[in-house]
C-alpha positions in Angstrom: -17.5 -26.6 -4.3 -16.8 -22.9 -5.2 -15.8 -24.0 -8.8 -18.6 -26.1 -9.5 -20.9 -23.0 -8.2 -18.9 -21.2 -11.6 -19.6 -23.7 -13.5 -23.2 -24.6 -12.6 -24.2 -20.6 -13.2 -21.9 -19.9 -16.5 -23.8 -22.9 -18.0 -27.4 -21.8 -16.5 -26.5 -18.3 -18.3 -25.7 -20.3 -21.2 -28.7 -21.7 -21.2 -30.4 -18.2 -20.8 -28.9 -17.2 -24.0 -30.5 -20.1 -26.3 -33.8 -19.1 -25.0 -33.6 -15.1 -24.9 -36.9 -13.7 -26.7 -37.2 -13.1 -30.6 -36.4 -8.8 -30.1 -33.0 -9.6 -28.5 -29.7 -11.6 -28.2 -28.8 -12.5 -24.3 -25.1 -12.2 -24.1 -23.2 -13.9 -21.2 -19.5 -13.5 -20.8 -16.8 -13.5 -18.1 -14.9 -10.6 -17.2 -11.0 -11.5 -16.3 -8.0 -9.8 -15.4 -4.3 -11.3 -17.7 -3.8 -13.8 -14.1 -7.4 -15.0 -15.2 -8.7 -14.2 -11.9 -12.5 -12.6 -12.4 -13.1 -8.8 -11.8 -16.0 -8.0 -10.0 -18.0 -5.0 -10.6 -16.7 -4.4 -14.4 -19.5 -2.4 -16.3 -20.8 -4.0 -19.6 -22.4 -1.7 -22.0 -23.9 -1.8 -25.4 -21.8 1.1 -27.4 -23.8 4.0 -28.2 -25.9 3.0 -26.1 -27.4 3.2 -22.0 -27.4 -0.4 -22.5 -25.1 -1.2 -19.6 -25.0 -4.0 -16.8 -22.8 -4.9 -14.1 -20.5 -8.4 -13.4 -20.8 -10.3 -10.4 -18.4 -11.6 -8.0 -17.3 -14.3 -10.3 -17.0 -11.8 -13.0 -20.1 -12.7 -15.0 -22.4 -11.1 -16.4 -25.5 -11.2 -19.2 -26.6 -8.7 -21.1 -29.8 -8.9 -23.5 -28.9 -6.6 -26.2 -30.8 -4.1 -28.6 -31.4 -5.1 -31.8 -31.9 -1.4 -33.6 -28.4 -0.2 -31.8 -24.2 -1.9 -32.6 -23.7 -5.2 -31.8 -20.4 -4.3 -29.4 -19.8 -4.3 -26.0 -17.6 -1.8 -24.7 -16.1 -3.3 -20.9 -14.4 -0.7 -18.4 -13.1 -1.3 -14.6 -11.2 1.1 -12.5 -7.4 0.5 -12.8 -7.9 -1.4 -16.0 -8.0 -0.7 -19.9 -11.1 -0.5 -21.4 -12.0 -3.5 -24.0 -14.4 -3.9 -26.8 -15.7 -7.1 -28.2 -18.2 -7.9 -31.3 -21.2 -10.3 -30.9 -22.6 -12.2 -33.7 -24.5 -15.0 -34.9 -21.5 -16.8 -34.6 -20.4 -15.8 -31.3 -19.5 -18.7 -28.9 -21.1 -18.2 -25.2 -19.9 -17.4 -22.4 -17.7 -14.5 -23.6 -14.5 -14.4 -22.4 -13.4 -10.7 -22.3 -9.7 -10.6 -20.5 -8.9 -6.9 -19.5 -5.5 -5.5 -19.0 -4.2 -3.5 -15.9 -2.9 0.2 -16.4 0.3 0.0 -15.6 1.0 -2.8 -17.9 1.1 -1.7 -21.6 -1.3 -3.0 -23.6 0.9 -3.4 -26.5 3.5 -5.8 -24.3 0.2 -8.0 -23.2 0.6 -11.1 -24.0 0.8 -15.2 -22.8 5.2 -13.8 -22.2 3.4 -12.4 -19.2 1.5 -15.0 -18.3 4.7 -17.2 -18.2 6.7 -14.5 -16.2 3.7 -14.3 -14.0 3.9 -18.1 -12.7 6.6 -19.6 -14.3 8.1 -23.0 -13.9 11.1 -22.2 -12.3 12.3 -18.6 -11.7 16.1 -18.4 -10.4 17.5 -16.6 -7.6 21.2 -14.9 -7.5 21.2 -12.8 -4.0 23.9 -10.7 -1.9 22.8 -11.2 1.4 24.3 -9.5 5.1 22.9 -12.0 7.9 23.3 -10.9 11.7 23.2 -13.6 14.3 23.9 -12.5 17.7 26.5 -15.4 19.6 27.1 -15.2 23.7 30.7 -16.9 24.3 30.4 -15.6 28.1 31.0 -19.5 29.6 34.5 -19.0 27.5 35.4 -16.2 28.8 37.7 -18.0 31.9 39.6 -19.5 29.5 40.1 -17.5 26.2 40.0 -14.0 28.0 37.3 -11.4 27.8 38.8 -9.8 24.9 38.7 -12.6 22.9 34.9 -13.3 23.7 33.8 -10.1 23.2 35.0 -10.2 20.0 33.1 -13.5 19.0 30.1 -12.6 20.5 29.4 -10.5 17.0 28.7 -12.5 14.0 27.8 -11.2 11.0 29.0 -12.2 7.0 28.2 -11.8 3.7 28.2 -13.7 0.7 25.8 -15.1 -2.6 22.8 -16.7 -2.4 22.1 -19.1 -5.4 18.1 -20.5 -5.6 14.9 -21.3 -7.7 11.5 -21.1 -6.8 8.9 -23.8 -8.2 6.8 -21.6 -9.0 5.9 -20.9 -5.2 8.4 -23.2 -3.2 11.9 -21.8 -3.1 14.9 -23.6 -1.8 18.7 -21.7 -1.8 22.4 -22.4 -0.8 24.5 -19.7 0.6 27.8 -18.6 1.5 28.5 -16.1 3.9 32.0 -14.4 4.7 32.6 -12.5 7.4 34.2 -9.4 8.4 38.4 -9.9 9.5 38.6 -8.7 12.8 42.0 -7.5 13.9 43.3 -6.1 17.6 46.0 -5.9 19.6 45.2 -6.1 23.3 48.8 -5.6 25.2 51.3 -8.0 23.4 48.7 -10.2 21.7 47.0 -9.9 18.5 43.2 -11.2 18.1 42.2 -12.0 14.4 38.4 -13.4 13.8 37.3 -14.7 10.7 34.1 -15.8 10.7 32.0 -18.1 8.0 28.5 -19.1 7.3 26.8 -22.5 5.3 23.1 -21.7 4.7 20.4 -23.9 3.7 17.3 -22.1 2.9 13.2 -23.3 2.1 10.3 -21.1 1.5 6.8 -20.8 0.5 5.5 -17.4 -1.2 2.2 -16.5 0.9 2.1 -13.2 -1.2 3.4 -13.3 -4.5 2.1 -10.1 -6.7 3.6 -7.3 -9.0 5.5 -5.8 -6.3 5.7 -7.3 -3.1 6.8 -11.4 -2.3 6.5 -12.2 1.0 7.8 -15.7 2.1 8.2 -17.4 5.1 11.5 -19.3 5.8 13.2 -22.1 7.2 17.2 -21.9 6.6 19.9 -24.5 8.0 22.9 -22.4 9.3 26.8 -23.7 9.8 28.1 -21.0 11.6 32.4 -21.3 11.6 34.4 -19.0 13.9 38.1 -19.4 13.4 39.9 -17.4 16.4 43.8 -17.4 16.5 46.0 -15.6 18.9 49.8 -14.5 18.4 52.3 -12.1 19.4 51.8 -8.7 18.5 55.6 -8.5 17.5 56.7 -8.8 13.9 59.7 -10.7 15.1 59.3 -13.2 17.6 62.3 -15.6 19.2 61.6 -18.8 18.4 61.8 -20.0 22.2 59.2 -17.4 23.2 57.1 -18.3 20.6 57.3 -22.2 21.7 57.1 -21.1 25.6 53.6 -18.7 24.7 52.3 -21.1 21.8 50.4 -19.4 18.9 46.3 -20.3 19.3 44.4 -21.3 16.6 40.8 -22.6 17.8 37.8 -22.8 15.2 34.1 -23.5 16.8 31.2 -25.4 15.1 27.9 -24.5 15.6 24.8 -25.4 13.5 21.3 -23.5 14.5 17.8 -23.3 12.9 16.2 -19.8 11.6 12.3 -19.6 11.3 11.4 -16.2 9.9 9.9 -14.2 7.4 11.5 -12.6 4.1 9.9 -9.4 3.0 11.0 -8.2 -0.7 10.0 -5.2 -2.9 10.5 -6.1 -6.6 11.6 -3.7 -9.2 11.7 -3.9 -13.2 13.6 -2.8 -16.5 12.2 -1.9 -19.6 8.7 -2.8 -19.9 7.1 -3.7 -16.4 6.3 -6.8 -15.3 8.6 -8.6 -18.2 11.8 -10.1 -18.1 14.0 -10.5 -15.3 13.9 -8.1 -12.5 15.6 -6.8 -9.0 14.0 -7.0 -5.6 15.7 -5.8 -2.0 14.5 -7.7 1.1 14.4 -7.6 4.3 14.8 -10.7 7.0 14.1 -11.2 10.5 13.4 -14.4 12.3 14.0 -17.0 15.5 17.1 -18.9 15.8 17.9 -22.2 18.1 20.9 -24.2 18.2 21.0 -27.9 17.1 23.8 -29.2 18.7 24.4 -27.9 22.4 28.0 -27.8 22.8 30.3 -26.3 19.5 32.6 -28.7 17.8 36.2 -27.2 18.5 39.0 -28.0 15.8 42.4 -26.8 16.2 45.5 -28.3 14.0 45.6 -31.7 14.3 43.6 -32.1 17.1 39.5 -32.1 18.0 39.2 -29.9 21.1 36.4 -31.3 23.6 34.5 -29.2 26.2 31.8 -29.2 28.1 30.7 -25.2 27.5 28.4 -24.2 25.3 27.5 -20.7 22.9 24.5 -18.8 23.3 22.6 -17.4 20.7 20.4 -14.1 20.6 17.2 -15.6 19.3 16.4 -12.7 17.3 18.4 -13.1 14.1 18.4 -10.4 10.6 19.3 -9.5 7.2 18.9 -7.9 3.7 19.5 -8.7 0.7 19.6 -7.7 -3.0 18.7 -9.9 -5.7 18.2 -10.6 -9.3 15.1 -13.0 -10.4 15.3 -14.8 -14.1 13.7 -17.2 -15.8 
């Protein structure tokens, strides 16, 4: 509806031109910015002259020119370059006048940015931290407070590889976490922990500087606890009497949140490839109740389950090219 009001007024203005009177030329144009969205309240003027008119919210205007002064408009906005264009006999109505914004340099303005602008695929390589809160308190009889307390932090990081098309984005990740190592009396507690991410977006703000996306990300989260002595040496019947643990836990959850970047630029702005950092925060749920438990050789089973924080976060750095 809204573009067939555009359309029904640019060719109504059209029509104003053919009929203008005999001591003037009626000239009707659009006013655009280089996303070809209109610019509402650019001022049209006949140079060297008081000659002036206004665009409306679509960005048109008409203007019935002077005979006796130049046959030029002369268009400014605020936060744009000013534009001139010639009218003549020849000139094809409505006049599309396209102005440049400031902090874009007129002489690097052209369809390159246009393409950057909304390309058809724009790749993603990120370095990502991600925070998820875990709760192994219904463990806590059998492995021992201080090896709970140790898994109930989980954070890793790792790349992010993805593409957006040109507003969907979809990314794998890897996340590594930090090796946790302590001795608590004669036993040593060592926590690796790693991530599997699955990530799909939408950009609800995508502009110069600022994407804003929410997200939906598929997470495997892999804890890998092992217990041994604390002693370099161990006797080999002590060490079959005590046994050496080596327990990893399964557990895949769902993240709904929003990813919040700030993108920078090289060189000229607004071409090329560029950096953004981000921020992330969202709500996580499990989606299998109880954690799949491997250890060598065997598939532990168990009828306790991990908690998760349902507030989940991260940042991330990453490079955007197309």
């Amino acid at each position: 509806m809204r573009v067939a009001k555009r359309i029904s007024i640019v060719l109504a203005l059209s029509f104003i031109s053919l009929i203008a009177p005999s001591q003037g030329t009626v000239v009707t144009g659009i006013i655009k910015d280089n996303r070809d969205v209109p610019i509402v309240g650019a001022r049209v003027c006949q140079v060297n002259s008081t000659n002036c008119t206004v665009a409306d919210m679509n960005g048109i205007f008409h203007l019935l020119m002077e005979p006796d002064k130049e046959m030029s408009l002369n268009v400014t906005c605020l936060g744009f370059n000013p534009a001139e264009a010639a009218v003549s006999d020849t000139t094809t109505f409505p006049l599309i006048i396209s102005l440049t914004p400031m902090y874009f340099p007129e002489e690097t303005f052209s369809d390159d940015f246009r393409e950057y602008t909304n390309p058809d695929i724009i790749a993603r390589s990120a370095l990502s931290l991600d925070i998820v809160l875990s709760d192994f308190s219904e463990f806590a009889s059998l492995l021992g407070t201080f090896n709970t307390d140790a898994l109930d932090y989980f954070a890793v990081t790792g790349p992010e590889l993805g593409a957006s098309f040109p507003r969907f984005y979809a990314g794998l990740g890897l996340g590594m976490g930090y090796s946790y190592k302590d001795d608590i009396d004669t036993v040593a507690v060592d926590l690796n922990n790693t991530q599997f991410k699955l990530s799909l977006g939408y950009d609800i703000i995508s502009s110069h500087r600022i994407r804003m996306t929410p997200m939906v990300s598929l997470r495997w989260l892999k804890y890998r606890l092992r217990n041994y002595s604390s002693e370099r040496k161990v006797p080999l019947q002590t060490y079959l009497q005590e046994k050496e643990t080596d327990l990893r836990f399964n557990q895949t959850a769902a993240v709904i949140g929003l990813n919040l970047e700030y993108l920078m630029y090289s060189g000229n702005a607004g071409v090329g490839d560029h950096w953004s950092v981000g921020i992330f925060g969202g709500y996580a749920m499990k989606l299998n109740r109880k954690p799949w438990i491997w250890s060598d050789g065997n598939r532990i089973t168990t009828d306790r389950s991990i908690r998760l924080d349902p507030f989940t976060a991260g940042i991330s750095i990453s490079f955007y090219s197309q």
